[in-house]
N, C-alpha and C positions, 0 to 999 in steps of 0.2 A: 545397810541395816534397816529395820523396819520405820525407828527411830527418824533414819534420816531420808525414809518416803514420803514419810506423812509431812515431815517440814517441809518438800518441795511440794509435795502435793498442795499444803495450805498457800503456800508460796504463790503455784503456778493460778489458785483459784484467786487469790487476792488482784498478782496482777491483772487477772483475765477483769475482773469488778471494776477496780481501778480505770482502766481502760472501757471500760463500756459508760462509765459515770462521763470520764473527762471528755469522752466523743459525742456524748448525748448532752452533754452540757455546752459542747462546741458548737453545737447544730442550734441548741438553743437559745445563746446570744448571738450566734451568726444571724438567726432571723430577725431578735430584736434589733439590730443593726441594720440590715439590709432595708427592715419595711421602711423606719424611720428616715434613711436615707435619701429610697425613692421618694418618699413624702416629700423630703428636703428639696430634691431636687423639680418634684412637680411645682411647690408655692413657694420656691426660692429664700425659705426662711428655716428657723426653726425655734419651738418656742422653749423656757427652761430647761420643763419638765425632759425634753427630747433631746436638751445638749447631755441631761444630766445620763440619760439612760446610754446614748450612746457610749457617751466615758465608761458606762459601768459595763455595758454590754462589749468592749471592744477591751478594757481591761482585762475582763474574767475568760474572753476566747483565748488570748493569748498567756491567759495564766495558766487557763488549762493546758494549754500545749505547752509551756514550757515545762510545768509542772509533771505533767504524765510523762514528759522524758525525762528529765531529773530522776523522778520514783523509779519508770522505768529502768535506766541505765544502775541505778546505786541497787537494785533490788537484784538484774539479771547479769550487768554487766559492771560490775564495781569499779574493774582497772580501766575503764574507758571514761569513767565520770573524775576519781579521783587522780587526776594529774593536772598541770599547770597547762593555761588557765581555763582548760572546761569547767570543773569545780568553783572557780570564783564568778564565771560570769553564771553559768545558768543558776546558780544560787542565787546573787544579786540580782537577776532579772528578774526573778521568781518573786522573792521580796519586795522587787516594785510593784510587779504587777499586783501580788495580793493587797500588799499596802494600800495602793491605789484604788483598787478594788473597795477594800474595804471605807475609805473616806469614801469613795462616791456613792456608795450606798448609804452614808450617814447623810450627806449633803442632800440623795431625795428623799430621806424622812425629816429632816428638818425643812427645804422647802413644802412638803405635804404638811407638816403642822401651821407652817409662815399662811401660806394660801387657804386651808382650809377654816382653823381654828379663828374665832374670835373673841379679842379681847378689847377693851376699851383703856391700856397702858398706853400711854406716847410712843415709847419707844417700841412695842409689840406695832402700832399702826403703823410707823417707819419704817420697821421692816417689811409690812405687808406690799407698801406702797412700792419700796425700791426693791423688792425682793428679785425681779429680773435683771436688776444689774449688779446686784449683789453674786447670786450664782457664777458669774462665769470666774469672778476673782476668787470663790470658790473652789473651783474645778482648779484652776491654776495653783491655790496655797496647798491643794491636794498633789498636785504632781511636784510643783517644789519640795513638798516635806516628804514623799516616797521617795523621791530621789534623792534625798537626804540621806536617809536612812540605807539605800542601797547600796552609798557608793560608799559611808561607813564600814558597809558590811565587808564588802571590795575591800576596802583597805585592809581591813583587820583579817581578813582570809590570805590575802596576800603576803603580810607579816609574816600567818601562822605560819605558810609556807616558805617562805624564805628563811625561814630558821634556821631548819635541817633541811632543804629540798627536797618536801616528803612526795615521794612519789607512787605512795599504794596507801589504799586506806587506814591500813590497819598504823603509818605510822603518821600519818593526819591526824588520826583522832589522839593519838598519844603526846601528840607535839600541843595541840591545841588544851587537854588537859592542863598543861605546865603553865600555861600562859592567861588563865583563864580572866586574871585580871585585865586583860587587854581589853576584855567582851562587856568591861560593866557599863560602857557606853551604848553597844548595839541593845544590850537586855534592855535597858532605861529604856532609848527611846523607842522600840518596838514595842515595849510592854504600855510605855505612856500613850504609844500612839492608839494600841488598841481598846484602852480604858478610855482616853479622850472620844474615842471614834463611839464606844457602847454605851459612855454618857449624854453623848447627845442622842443615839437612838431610844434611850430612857428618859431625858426629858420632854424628847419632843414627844414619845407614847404616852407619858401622862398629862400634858399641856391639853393633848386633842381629845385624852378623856375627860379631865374635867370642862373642857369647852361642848363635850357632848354630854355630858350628863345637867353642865346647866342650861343647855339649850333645850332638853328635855324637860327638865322643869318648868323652863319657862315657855313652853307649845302643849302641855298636857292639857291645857282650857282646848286645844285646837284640834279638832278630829281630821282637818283637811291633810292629805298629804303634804308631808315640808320635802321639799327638795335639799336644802343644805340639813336637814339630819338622814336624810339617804346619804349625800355629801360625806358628812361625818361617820356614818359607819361603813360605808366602803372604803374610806382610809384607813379609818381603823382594824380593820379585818386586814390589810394590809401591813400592815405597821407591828399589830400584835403579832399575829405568823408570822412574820420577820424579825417580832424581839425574840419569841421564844426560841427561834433557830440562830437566830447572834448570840444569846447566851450561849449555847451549846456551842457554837465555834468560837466564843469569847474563850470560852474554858477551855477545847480542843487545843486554840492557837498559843494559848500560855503554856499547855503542857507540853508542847512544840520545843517554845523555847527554852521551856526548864530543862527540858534532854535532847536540846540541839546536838549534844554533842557523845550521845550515846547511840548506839550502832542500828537500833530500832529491831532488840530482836523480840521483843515484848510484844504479845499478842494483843494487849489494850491498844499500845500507840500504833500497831497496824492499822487498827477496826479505828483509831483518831483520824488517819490519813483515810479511809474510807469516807470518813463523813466529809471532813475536809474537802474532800475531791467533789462529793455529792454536793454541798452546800452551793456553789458556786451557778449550776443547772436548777436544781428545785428551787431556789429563792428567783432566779430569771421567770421560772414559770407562773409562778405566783403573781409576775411582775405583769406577764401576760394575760392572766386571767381578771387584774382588776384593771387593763388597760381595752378599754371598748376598741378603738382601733386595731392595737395587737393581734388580740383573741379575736374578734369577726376576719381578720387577714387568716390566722392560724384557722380555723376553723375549714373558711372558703381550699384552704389546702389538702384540710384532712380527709372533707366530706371525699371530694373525689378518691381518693387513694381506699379510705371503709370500705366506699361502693366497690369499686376493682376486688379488693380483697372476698368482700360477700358474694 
């Protein structure tokens, strides 16, 4: 029927979107990892800021690939995703990786506030001071509490199934209905983890505002170029682009989970996994562009390839 053209038609153009975000967004942490690495490997170190990118950068590759199979598979291939246990693990992994994801990008806007912002607090200068052996205990309470949360999820997928030994979607999602009370521990801690994760990129966005507007204050007598309020506003231009796009996937990833458990045939929570998928590549980019090493690496790439093309 015509009807049911236009829905594969909308269908096949989503996946086709889908699939070109998650592989451009692949390409996209794939370099932030790779340049960082060689670096690694030339000066045999690596400093916060570069453990942090790599977590974030090696998170979001492999979220996106798990992820575009997931959407993938439940969008084109439903009875190959929902059975025992393809469904519980690429769920859960999925959930780490984005979990993970999502703290390590709070962890480099809260070291960007720790490093660049000043305050004259005690304990604001204590962090400044230990702030490189603070991050990596970081990175680690990030991967412990994702993994938390995922193997949660695990469990309670695996419940859901083992009820009835549902083996097609359609009686997945009816079994996990019945049961919903089981889930008010995944909803909690994803929902807290995501509002924990969006208050820190909110406080740390306003700390480094008001340490730049009073550092403006106090250099307006000074016509000379300041270097730490250049400083201060290429964090900030980072930070802000980045809250306003974590709000939007702050709100995307709750409406996630308020209808986790709805079959997704709604054109809004389609165009949410759009963005979703996008979020993970454009935010890398941006990561690039206020990363001088990055962007001069990306750049010395593309010039050649322009020229070829022109």
């Amino acid at each position: 029927s015509p009807h049911q053209a236009n829905v594969t038609s909308f269908t096949v153009t989503l996946v086709a979107i889908v699939t070109l975000e998650a592989f451009v967004g692949m390409w996209i942490n794939a370099f932030i990892v790779s340049v960082i690495c060689m670096a690694w490997i030339q000066k045999k170190a690596l400093n916060s800021n570069e453990k942090i990118l790599v977590l974030l950068g090696l998170s979001r590759f492999w979220y996106l690939c798990i992820g575009w199979l997931y959407y993938f598979l439940s969008t084109i291939f439903p009875n190959y995703l929902y059975v025992h246990p393809t469904f519980q693990l690429i769920g859960s992994i999925s959930l780490f990786l984005n979990y993970l994801s999502l703290w390590a990008s709070a962890c480099l806007c809260v070291f960007y506030c720790i490093k660049i912002a000043n305050f004259s607090n005690s304990f604001f200068i204590y962090l400044k001071v230990r702030i490189d052996t603070i991050v990596p205990w970081l990175l680690v309470g990030s991967l412990l509490l994702a993994l938390v949360i995922s193997v949660l999820a695990y469990d309670v997928t695996e419940k859901v199934y083992s009820k009835n030994n549902a083996t097609c979607q359609g009686n997945f999602w009816e079994e996990t209905n019945e049961i919903k009370e089981h889930l008010f521990k995944v909803y909690f801690l994803a929902g807290f983890g995501y509002a924990a994760s969006f208050t820190a990129i909110t406080f740390s966005t306003l700390l480094l505002l008001f340490s730049l507007w009073r550092h403006k204050r106090n250099m307006q007598a000074n016509s000379m170029k300041d270097l730490s309020m250049d400083a201060h506003i290429k964090a900030m231009k980072s930070i802000l682009s980045f809250l306003v796009m974590y709000i939007i996937n702050f709100i995307c990833s709750i409406l996630t989970i308020t209808y986790s458990f709805e079959k997704y045939k709604n054109v809004v929570m389609l165009l949410i996994f759009v963005y979703l998928y996008a979020f993970p590549g454009v935010h890398s980019l941006l990561l690039i562009c206020s990363n001088p090493k990055l962007e001069n690496t990306l750049l010395r790439i593309l010039c050649p390839v322009k020229c070829k093309v022109c």
